[in-house]
N, C-alpha and C positions, 0 to 999 in steps of 0.2 A: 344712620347708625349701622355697624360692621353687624352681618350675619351672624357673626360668631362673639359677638359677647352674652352670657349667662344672666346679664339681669333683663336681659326679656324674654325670657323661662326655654327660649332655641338651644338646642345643640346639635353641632355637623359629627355623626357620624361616619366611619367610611365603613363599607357592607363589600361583604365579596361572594359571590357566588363560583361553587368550586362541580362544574358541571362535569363528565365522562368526554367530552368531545372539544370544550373550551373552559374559558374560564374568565367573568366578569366581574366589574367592579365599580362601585359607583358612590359620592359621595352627595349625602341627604341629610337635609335639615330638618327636625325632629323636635317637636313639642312647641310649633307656630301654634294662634288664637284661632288658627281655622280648624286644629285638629287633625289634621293630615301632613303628610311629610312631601318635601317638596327635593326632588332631584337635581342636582347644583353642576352635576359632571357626573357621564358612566362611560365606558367604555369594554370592551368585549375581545378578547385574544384565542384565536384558535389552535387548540392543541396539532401536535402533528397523525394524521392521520397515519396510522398503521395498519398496511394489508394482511399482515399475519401479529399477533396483538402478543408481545410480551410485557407484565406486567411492569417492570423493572425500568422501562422507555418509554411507558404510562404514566409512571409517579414522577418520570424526568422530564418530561413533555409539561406534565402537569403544572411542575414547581417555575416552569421555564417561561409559561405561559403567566403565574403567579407572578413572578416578578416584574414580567411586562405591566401589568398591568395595579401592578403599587407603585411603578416609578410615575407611570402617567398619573396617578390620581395625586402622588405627593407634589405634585407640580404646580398642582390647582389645589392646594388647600395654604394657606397663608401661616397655619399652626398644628399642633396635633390637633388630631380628630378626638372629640371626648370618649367616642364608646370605637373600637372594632369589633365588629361579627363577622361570621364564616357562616355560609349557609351549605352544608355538603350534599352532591346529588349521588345515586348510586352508581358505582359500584363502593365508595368511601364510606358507607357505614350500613351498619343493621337496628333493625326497631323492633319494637314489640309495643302494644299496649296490655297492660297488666290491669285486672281487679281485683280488687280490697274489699272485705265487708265486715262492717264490726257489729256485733251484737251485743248487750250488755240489758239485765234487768234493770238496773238502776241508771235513770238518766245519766249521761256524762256530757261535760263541757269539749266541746271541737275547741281546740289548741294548735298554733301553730307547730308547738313539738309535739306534736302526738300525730298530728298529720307527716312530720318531717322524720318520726321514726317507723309509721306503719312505710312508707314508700321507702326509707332505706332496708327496710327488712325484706321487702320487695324485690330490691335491687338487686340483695346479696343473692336472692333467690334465682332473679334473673340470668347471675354469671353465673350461678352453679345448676339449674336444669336447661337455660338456652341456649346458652354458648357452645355447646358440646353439638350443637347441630350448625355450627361455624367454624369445624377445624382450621383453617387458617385465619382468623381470627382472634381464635385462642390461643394460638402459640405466638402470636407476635402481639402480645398484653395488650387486651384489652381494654379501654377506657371509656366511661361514662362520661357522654358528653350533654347529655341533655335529659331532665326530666322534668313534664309538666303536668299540672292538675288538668286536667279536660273536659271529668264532670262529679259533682260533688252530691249525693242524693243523701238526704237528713229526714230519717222517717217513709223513705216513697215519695219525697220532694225536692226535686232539683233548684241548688241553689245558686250564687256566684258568690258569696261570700258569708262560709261555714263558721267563721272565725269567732269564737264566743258563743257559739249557739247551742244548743241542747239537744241533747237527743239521744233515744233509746237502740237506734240503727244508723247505721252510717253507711253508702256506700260509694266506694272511690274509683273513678278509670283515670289512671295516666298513661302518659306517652313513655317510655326509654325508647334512650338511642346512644350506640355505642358506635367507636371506630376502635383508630389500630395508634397504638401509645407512636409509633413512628410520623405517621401520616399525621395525626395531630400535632405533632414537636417540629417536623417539617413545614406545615403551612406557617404554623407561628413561629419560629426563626424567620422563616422568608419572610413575612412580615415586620417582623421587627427591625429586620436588616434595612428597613426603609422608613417607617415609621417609628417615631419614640416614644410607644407606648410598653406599658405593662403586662400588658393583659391581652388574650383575643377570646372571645366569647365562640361558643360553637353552638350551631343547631345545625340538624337535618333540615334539607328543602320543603319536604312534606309537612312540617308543622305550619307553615306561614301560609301553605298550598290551601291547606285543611282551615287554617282561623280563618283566612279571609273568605272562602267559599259559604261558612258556615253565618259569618257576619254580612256575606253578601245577598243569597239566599237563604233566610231566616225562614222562610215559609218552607224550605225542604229539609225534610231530616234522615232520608234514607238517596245517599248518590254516592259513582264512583269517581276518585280522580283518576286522573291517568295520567304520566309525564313523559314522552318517548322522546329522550334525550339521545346520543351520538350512538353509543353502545348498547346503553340502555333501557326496556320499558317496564317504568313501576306501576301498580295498580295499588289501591288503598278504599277499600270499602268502608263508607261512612253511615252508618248506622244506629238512629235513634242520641244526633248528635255528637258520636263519639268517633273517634278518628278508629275503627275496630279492628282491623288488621290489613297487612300492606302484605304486596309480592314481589318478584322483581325477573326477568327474565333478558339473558344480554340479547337481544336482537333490537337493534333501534335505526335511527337514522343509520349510520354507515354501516349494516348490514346491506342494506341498496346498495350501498355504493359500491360496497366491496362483490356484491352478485354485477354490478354493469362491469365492474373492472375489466373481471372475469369473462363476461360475455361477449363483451365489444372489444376487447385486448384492447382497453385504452390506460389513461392516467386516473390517478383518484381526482384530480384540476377537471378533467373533459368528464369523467362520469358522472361529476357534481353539476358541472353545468350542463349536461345532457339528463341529466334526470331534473333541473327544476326546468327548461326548457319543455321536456316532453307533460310535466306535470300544468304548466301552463297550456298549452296545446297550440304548442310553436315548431314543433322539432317536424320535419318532412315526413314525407309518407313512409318513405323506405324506413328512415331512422325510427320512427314512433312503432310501426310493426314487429323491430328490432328488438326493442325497448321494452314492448308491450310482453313480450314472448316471455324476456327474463324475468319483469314484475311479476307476471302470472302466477308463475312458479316460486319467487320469494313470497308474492301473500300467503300461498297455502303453507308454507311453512311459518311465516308468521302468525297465523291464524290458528293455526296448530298448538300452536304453543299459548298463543292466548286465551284459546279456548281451555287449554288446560288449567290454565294456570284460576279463570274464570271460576270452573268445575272447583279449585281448591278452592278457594274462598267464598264459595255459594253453598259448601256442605252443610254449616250452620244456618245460612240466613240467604232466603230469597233476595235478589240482587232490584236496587231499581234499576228504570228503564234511562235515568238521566248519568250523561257521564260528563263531568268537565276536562277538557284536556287543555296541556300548554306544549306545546311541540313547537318546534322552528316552522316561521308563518310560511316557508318555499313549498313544507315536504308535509306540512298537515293537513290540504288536503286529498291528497294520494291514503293518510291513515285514514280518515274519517270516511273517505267511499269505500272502503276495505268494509271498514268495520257495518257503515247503514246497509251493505250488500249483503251481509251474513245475518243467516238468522240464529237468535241466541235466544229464544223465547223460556226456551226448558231451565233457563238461568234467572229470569225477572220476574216481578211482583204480578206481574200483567201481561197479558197476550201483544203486550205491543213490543217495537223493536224500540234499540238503542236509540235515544237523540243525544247527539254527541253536541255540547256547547264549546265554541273554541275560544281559550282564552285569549285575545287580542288585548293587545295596550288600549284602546279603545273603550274596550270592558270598563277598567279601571278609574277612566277622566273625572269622575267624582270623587276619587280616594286620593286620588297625588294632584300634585302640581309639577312642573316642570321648567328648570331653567335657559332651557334649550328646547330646540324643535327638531334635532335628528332623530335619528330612527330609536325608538321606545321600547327598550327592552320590560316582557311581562314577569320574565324570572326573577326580577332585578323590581319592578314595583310591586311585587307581591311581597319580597322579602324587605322591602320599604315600608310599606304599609306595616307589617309586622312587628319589624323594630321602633317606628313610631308606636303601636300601640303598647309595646313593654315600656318604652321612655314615659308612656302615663302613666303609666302605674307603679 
């Protein structure tokens, strides 16, 4: 029987992940008897690396890299795909999680419209006191890409499904997340320019980052993520189950790059491959001293800034000591001795340091399957897992 006929409750999505530095894509089978989504074809296209970064050859690199990567997947699907999703990492949109609390003497009934107008009242709220701290942003219309319930308290008791129930207090945290009306009408024309669909669905990275960590590690309720993508590094403190607030700061992978460029007068091709060389601990003595000299001096600026960035989101709420990160497997762990070398005690729950858990494809062997056995992208089965688990519900 074809993968893709609907009376055995399957359907192939195709999912793209829309990253600072590439940009991937992958098509997955969604609502099998096993409950998990199963990877059919992904593929992965790298943007053009830019020494001095204008956005304008960002968003054109971006689209350019998009297309590569819808022709390959419409290659390998027999039909249209039933769902598309966009999963965007930063610099392509801004978040916030917002709370709601209703009180009322007389019991009220939880309503899906009373839910669906307290979070639009929300919303409006959101483009009129947040956005004004993203002038570029708001001058190039803003768009509402995504909102989601993340935690539902009825009474002082957390539920997963309020819907008809009663109660004298209510209280709500969701997700928003917004981009740029361009950048959204861009990915989807490019998409549509190859595939004959309708519709593309948009989320942010960080929601599938955050359900699957929270679904994976059930017994933690207080940890940070972390994603240090190309440009890149976002943080997202997850607190008492709730995705609580996110930062983001551009220094990521090709900040390194663009310091060896620099320092060894080589190409962005030799600094890549001379930084995962030295980070294995292949590169010669002379080179790795070379090497070593400019890292040195990139972590204290990286460190710098994380640390700040640490200090803003730690104002409200002591931080725990677990961080999960997904970073490219060459260059993660050069961040992860970065980070277990520094101490950040004056920021955790506990006198202990960070333990940094790295997300590998490996992690995952229990949540996906896979049609193939090349190389396993984590950004791409995280954002799997996630679409499978909205196709349930």
């Amino acid at each position: 029987m074809s993968l893709f006929k609907k009376s055995n409750q399957k359907e192939v999505y195709a999912i793209f992940d829309i990253g600072s530095a590439s940009v991937a894509g992958a098509l997955i089978e969604v609502g099998g008897v096993e409950g998990k989504p199963k990877i059919l074809h992904s593929v992965r296209k790298p943007m053009v690396f830019q020494e001095k970064l204008s956005f304008k050859r960002f968003v054109a690199s971006m689209l350019k890299s998009l297309s590569e990567v819808s022709v390959e997947l419409e290659t390998k699907i027999p039909k249209t795909p039933d769902k598309v999703m966009c999963f965007l990492s930063s610099p392509w949109y801004a978040s916030q999680t917002r709370f709601i609390e209703v009180k009322r003497e007389t019991p009220f009934i939880v309503s899906e419209k009373l839910l669906e107008e307290l979070m639009e009242k929300e919303i409006e709220s959101f483009k009129k006191d947040e956005l004004i701290k993203y002038p570029e942003l708001k001058k190039s219309n803003p768009k509402i890409i995504e909102s989601h319930n993340i935690r539902v308290r009825l009474n002082g008791y957390e539920t997963s499904n309020p819907i008809g129930k009663k109660a004298n207090e209510a209280k709500i945290a969701f997700y928003v997340s917004v981009s740029t009306e361009r950048v959204i009408n861009n990915i989807s024309e490019n998409i549509k320019r190859v595939f004959n669909v309708e519709d593309v669905e948009f989320n942010s990275f960080m929601v599938p980052f955050f359900s699957t960590m929270r679904d994976l590690f059930h017994d933690k309720h207080r940890f940070l993520l972390l994603d240090i993508s190309g440009e890149i590094t976002d943080i997202a403190l997850v607190k008492n189950n709730v995705l609580f607030e996110s930062v983001s700061f551009p220094l990521g992978t090709n900040f390194l790059i663009r310091r060896l460029v620099s320092g060894l007068k080589t190409t962005p091709l030799e600094a890549t491959t001379a930084l995962n060389l030295y980070i294995k601990g292949e590169s010669t003595k002379a080179v790795s001293k070379k090497i070593k000299i400019i890292l040195d001096s990139a972590k204290k600026e990286w460190l710098k800034v994380f640390q700040e960035n640490l200090h803003h989101i730690s104002k409200h709420s002591s931080l725990s000591s677990t961080i999960f990160l997904v970073a490219n497997k060459n260059v993660a762990p050069w961040f992860i001795d970065t980070i277990l070398k520094e101490e950040f005690h004056q920021y955790t729950l506990s006198e202990r340091s960070f333990e940094v858990e790295f997300l590998s494809s490996e992690k995952f062997k229990d949540l996906s399957n896979f049609a193939h056995n090349k190389d396993k992208d984590p950004f791409l089965i995280l954002e799997a897992i996630f679409a499978n688990k909205t196709q349930k519900k």
